[in-house]
Steps between C-alpha positions, in 0.01 A plus 500: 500500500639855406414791727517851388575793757396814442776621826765324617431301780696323765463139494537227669629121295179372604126693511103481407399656196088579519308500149244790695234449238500105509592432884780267401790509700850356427792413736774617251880500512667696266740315234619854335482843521538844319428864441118494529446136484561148716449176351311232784453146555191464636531228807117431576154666452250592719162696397407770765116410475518185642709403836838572473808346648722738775778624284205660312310626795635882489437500112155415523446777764614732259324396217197530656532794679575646130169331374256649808271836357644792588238699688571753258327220236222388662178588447333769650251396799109542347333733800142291554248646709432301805169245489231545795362189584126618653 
């Protein structure tokens, strides 16, 4: 698998590399690297919707926290008059 950066980044040999729009995680360890791009061998696959092993447990978190509505998004509240029950 071939990652493009758009910054450099600090990396570590080994990491997990989320596909945000999927929920597919990889444990990764990079085989090569250079301006802008690292080359990985993905190790295993886990997808984020389903239970998910340890090593993945701080990815998931993030994913979903990126997934929630922002209350910014959500829809406004619809005001409804209250019902009197006689």
């Amino acid at each position: 698998m071939r990652l493009q950066l758009e910054a450099p980044l600090p990396m570590a040999d080994s990491f997990i590399v989320v596909e945000w729009a999927s929920g597919d995680a990889h444990d990764a360890q990079a085989i090569w690297m250079r301006e802008g791009e690292v080359g990985v061998q993905v190790l295993r696959t886990c997808d984020l919707r389903d239970r998910t092993p340890l090593p993945f447990a701080e990815a998931k978190a993030a994913w979903l926290a990126e997934r929630a509505p922002s209350p910014e998004s959500a829809s406004p509240e619809i005001a409804v008059p209250p019902t009197v029950v006689v």
